[in-house]
N, CA, C and O of each residue as an XYZ file, in Angstrom:
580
protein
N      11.368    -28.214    -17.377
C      10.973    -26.815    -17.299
C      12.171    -25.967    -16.924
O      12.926    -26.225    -15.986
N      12.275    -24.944    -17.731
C      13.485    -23.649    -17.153
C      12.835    -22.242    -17.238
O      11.818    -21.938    -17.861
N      13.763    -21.319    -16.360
C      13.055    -20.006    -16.620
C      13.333    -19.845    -18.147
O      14.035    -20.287    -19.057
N      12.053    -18.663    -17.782
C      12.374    -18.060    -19.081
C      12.511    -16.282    -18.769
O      12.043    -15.821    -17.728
N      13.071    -15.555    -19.605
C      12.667    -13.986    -19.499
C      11.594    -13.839    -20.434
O      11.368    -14.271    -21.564
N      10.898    -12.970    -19.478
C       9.492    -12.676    -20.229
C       9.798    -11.252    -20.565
O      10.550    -10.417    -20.063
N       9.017    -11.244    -21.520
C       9.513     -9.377    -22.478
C       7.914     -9.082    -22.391
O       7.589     -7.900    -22.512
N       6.803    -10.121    -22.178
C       5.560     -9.080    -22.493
C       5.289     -8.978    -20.833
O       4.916     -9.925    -20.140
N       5.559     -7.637    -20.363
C       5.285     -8.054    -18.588
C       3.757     -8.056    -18.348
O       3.516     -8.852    -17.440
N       2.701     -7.504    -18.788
C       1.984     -7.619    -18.855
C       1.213     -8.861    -18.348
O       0.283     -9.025    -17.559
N       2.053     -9.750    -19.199
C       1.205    -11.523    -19.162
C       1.420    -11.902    -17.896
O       0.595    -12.672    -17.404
N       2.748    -11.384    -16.950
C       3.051    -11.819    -15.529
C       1.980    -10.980    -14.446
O       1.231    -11.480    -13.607
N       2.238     -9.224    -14.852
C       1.930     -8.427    -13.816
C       0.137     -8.805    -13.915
O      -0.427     -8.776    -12.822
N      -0.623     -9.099    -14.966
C      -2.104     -9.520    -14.904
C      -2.230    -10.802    -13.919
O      -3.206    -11.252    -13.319
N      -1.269    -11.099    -13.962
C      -1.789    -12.251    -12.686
C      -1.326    -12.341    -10.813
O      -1.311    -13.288    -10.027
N      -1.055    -11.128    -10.685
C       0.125    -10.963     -9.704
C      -1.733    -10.603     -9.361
O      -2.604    -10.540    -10.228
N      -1.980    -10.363     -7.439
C      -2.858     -9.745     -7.333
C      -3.127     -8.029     -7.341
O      -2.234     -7.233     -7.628
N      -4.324     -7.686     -7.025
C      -4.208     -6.171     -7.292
C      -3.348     -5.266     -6.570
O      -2.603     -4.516     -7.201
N      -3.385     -5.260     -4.896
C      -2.470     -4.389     -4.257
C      -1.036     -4.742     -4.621
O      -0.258     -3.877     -4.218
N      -0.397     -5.834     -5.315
C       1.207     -5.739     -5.777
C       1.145     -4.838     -7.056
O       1.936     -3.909     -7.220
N       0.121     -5.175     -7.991
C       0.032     -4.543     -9.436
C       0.104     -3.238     -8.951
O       0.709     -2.493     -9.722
N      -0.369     -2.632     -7.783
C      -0.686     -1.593     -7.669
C       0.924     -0.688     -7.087
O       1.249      0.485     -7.270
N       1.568     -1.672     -6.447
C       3.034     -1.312     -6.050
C       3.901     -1.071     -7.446
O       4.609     -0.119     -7.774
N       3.566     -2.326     -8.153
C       4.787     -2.382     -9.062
C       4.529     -1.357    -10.602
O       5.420     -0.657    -11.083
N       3.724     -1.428    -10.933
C       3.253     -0.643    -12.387
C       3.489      0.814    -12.293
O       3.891      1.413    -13.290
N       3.237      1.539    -10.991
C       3.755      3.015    -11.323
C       4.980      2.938    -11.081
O       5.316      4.062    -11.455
N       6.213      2.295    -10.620
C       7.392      2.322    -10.635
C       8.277      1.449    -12.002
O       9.431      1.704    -12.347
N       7.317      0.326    -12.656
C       8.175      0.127    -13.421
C       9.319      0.641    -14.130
O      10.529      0.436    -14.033
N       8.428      1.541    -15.048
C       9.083      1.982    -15.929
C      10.901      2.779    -15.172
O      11.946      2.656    -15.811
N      10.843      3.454    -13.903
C      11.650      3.555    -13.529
C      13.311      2.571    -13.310
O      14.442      3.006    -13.528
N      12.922      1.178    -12.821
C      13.090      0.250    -12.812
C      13.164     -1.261    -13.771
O      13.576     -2.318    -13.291
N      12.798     -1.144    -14.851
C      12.682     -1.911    -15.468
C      14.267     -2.605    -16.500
O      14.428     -3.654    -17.122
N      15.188     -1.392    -16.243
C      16.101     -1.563    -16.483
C      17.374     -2.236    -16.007
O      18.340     -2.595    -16.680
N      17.155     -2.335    -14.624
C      17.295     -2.809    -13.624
C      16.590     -4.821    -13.329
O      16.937     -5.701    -12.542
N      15.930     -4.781    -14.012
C      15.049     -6.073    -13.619
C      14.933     -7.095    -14.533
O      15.006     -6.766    -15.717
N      14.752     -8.388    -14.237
C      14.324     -9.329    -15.277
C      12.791    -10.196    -14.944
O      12.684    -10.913    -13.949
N      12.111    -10.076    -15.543
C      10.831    -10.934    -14.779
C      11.158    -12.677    -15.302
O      11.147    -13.138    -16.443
N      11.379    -13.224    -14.258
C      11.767    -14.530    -15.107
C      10.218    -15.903    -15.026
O       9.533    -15.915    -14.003
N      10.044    -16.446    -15.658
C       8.701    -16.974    -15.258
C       9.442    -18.804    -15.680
O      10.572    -19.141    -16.033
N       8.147    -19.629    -15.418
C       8.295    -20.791    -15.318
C       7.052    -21.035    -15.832
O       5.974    -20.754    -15.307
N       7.302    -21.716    -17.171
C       6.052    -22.014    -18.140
C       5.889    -23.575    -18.224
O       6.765    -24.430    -18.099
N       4.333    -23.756    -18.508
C       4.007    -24.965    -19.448
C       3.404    -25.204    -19.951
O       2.299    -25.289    -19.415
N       3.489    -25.536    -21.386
C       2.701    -24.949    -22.567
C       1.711    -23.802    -22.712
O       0.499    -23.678    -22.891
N       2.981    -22.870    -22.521
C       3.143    -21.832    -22.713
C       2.156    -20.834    -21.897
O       1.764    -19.737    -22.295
N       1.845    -21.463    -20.668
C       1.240    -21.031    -19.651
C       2.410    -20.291    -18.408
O       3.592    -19.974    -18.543
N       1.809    -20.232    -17.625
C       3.033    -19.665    -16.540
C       2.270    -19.903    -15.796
O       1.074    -19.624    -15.883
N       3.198    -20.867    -14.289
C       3.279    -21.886    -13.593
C       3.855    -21.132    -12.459
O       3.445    -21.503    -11.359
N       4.815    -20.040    -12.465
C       5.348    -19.583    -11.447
C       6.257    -18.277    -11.850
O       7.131    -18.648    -12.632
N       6.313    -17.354    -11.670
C       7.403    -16.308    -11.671
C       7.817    -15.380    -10.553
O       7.462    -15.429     -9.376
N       8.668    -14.488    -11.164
C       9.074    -13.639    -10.429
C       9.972    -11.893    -11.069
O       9.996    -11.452    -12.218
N      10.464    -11.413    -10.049
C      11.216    -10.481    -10.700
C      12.786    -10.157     -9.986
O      13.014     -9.669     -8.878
N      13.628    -10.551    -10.898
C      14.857    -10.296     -9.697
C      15.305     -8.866    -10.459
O      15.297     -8.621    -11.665
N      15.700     -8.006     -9.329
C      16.505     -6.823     -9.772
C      17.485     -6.599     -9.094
O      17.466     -6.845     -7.888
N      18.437     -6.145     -9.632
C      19.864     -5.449     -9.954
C      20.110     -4.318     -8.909
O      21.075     -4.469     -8.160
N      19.384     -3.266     -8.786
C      19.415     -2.152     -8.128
C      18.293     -2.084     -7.258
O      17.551     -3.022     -6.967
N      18.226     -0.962     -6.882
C      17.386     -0.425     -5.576
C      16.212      0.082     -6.234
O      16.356      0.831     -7.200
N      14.533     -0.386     -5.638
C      13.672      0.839     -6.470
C      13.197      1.491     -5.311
O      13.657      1.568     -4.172
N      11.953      2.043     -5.958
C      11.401      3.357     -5.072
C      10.964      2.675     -3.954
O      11.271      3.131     -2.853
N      10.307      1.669     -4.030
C       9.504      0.777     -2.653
C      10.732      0.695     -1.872
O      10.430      1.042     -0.730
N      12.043      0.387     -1.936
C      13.120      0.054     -0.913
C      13.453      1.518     -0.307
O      14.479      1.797      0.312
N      12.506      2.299     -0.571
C      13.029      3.410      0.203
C      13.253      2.983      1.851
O      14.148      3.181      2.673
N      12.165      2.411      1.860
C      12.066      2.187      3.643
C      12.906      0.854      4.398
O      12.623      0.354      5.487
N      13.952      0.478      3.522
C      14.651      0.225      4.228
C      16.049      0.083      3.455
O      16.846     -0.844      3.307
N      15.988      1.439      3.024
C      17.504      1.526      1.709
C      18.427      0.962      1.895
O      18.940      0.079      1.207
N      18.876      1.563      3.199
C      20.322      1.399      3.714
C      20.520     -0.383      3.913
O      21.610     -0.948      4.000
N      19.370     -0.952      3.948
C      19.774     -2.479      4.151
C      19.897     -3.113      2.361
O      20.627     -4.065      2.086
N      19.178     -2.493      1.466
C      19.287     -2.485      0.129
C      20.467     -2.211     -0.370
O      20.946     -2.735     -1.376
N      21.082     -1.206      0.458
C      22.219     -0.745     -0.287
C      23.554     -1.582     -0.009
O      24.596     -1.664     -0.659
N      23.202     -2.095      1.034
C      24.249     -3.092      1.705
C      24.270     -4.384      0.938
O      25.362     -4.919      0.748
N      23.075     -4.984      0.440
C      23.186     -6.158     -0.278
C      23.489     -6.482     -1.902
O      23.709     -7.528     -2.513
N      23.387     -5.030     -2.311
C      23.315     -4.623     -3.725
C      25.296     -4.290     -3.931
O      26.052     -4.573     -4.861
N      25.494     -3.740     -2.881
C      26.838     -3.635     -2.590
C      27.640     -4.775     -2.626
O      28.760     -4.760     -3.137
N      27.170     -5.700     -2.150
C      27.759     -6.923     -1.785
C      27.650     -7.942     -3.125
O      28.103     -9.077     -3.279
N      26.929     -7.151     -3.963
C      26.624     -8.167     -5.217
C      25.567     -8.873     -5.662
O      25.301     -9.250     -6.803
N      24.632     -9.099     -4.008
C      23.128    -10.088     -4.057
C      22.345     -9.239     -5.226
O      22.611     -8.099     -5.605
N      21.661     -9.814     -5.531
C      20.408     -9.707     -6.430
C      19.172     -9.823     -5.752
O      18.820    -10.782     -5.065
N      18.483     -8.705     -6.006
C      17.049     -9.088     -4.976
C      15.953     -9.724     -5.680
O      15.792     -9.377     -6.850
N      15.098    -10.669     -5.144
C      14.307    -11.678     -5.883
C      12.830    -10.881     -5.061
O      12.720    -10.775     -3.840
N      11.992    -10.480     -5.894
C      10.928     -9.519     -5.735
C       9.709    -10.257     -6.368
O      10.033    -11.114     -7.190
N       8.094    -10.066     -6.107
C       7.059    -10.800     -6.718
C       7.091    -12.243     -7.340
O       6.846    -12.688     -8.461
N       7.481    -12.766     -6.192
C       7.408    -14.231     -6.554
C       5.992    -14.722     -6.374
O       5.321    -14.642     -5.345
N       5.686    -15.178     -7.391
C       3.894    -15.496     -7.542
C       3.738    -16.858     -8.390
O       4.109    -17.109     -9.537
N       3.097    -17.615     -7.486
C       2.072    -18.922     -8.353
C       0.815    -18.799     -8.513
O       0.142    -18.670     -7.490
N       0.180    -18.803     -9.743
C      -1.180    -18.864     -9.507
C      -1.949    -19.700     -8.760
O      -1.763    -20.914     -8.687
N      -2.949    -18.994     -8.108
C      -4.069    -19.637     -7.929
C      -4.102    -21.131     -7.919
O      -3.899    -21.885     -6.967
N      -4.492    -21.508     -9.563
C      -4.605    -22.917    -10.486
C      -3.423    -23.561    -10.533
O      -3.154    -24.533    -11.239
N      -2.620    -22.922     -9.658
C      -0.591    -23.643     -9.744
C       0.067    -24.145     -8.729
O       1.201    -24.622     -8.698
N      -1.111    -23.941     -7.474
C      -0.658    -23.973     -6.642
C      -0.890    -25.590     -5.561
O      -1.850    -26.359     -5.595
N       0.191    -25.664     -4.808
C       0.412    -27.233     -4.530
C       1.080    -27.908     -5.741
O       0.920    -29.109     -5.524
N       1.417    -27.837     -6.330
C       1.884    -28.574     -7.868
C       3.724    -28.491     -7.860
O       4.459    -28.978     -8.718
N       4.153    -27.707     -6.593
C       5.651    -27.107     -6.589
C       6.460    -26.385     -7.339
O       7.689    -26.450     -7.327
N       5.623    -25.508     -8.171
C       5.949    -24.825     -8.616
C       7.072    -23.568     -8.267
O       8.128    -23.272     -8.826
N       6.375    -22.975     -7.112
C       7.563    -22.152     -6.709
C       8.961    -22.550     -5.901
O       9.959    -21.831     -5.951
N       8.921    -23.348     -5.420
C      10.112    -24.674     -5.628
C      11.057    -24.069     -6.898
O      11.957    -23.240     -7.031
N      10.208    -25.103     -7.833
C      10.986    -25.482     -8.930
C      11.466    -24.076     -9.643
O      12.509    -24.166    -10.290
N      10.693    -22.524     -9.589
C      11.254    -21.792     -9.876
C      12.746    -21.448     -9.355
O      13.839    -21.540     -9.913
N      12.377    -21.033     -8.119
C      13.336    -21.020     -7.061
C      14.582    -21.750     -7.780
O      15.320    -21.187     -8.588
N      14.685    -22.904     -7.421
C      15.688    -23.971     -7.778
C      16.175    -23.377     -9.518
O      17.219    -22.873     -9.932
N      15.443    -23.574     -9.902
C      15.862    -23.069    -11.555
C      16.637    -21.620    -11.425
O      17.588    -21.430    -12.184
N      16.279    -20.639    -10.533
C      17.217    -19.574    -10.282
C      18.129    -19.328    -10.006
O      18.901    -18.477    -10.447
N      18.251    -20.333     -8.877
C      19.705    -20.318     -8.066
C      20.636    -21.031     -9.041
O      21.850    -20.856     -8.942
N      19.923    -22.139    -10.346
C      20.785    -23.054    -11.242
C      21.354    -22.243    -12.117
O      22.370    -22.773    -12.567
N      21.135    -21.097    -12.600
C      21.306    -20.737    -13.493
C      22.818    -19.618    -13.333
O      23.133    -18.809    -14.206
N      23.437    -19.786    -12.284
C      24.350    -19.166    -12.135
C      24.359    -19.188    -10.347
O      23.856    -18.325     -9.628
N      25.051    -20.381     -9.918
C      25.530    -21.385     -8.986
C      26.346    -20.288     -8.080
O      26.377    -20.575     -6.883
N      26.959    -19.174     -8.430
C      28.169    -18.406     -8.130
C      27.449    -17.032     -7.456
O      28.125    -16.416     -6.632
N      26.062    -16.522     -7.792
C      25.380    -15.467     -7.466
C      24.549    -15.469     -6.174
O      23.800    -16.445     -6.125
N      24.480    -14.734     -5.226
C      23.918    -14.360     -4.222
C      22.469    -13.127     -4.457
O      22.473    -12.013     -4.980
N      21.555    -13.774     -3.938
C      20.178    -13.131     -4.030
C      19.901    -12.754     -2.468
O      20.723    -13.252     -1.700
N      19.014    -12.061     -1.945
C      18.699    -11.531     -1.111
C      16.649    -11.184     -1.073
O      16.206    -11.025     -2.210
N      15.988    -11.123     -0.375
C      14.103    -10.794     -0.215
C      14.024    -10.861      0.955
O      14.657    -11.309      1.911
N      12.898    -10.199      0.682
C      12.211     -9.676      1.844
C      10.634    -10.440      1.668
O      10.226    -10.392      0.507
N       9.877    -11.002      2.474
C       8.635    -11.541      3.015
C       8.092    -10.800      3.834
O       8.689    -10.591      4.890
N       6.842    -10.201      3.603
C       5.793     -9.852      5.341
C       5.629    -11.009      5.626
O       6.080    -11.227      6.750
N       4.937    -12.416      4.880
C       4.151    -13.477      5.467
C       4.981    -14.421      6.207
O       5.709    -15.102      5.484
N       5.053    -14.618      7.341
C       5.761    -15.258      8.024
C       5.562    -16.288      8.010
O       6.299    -16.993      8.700
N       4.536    -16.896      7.273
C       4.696    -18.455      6.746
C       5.431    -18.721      5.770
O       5.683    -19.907      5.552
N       5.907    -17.823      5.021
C       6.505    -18.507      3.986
C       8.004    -18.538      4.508
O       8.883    -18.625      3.651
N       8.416    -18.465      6.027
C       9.913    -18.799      6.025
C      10.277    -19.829      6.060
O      11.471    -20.022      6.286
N       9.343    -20.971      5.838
C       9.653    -21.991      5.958
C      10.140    -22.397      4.727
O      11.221    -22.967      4.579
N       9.101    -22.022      3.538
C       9.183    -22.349      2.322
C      10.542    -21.618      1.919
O      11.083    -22.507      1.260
N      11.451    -20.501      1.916
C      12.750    -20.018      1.556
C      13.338    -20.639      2.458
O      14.461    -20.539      1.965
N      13.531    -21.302      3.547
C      14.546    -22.093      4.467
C      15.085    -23.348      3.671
O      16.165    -23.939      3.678
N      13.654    -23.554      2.839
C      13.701    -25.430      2.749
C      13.959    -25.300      1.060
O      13.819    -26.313      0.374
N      14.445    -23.652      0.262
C      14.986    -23.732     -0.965
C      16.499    -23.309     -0.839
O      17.297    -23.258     -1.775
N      16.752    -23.018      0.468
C      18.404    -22.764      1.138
C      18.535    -21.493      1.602
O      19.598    -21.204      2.150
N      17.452    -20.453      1.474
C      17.622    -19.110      2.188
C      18.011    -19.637      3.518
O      17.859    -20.786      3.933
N      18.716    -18.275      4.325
C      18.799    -18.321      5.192
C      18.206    -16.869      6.340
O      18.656    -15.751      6.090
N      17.739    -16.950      6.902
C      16.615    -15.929      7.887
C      18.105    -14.749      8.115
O      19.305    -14.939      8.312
N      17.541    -13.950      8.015
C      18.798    -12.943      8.342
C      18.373    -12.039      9.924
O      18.816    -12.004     11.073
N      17.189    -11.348      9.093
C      16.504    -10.847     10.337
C      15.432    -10.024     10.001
O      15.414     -9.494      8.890
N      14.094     -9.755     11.203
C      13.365     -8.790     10.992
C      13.330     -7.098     10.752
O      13.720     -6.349     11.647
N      12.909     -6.666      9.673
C      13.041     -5.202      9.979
C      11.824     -4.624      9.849
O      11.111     -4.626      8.846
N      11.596     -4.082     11.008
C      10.579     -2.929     11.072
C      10.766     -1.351     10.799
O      11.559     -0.522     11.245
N       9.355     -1.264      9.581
C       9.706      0.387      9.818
C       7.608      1.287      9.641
O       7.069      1.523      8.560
N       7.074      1.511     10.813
C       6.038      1.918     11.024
C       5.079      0.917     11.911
O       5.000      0.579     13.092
N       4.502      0.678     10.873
C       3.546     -0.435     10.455
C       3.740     -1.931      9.863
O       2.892     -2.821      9.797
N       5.221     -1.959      9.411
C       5.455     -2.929      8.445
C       6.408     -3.493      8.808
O       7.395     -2.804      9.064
N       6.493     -5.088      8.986
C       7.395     -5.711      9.296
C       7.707     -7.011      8.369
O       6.808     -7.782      8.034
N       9.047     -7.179      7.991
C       9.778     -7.839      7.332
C      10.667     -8.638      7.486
O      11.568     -8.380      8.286
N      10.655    -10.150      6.565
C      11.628    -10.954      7.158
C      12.722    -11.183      6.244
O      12.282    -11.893      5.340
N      13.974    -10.909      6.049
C      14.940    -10.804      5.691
C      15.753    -12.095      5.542
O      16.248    -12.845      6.383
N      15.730    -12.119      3.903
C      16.628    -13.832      3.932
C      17.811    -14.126      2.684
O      17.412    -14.180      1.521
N      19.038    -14.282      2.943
C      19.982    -14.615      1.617
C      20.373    -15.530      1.546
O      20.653    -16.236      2.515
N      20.561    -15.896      0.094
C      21.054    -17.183     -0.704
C      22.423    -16.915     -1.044
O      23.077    -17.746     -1.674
């Protein structure tokens, strides 16, 4: 299995749940130029994806200045990483993961997590915890490859 770029986003963003669909679809189009949705298929299903982008979008308003610092530096930010439902336990997002970082050994990525369980799962694909940032209500865990 390798990524692939997906061109119909559609087939990804229908499976993402509703409050992300609801983040990401009025900003696409802004952004889309900027982004690649890369997915992880089998027979011709999708097993795992994501979206890495290039630049800064509207959601990083609230914590730009740390956006602007990593985008500066070259990282790539790795955004809506999603396994389905029916995909899940199977290691899929693993194997995405891993297929990302393969595909150019030399590049630095950067994300952000609310769920604080999953730092385990980016620790144990080589992220490293950077730090929390709070801004309101919302707190975030900060990690680069």
């Amino acid at each position: 299995m390798e990524l692939k770029i997906l061109k119909n986003k559609t087939a990804f963003f229908d499976l993402l749940p509703l409050d992300w669909q609801e983040s990401i679809l009025p900003i696409w189009d802004t952004c889309e130029e900027q982004a690649q949705i890369l997915t992880l298929e089998l027979d011709h299903e999708i097993c795992a994806g994501g979206i890495v982008f290039s630049a800064s979008t509207p959601e990083m308003q609230v914590y730009k200045e740390e956006a602007h610092h990593w985008f500066l530096k070259g990282y790539l930010y790795i955004g809506y990483v999603w396994v389905p439902e029916n995909k899940r336990n199977k290691n899929y997002g693993s194997l995405w993961l891993k297929n990302l970082l393969l595909r150019d050994p030399t590049q630095h990525y950067w994300l952000t997590t609310e769920e604080k369980k999953l730092r385990y799962f980016y620790e144990k694909a080589g992220f490293t915890y950077v730090k929390t940032m709070r801004s309101q209500d919302l707190e975030e865990e900060l990690f680069v490859h």
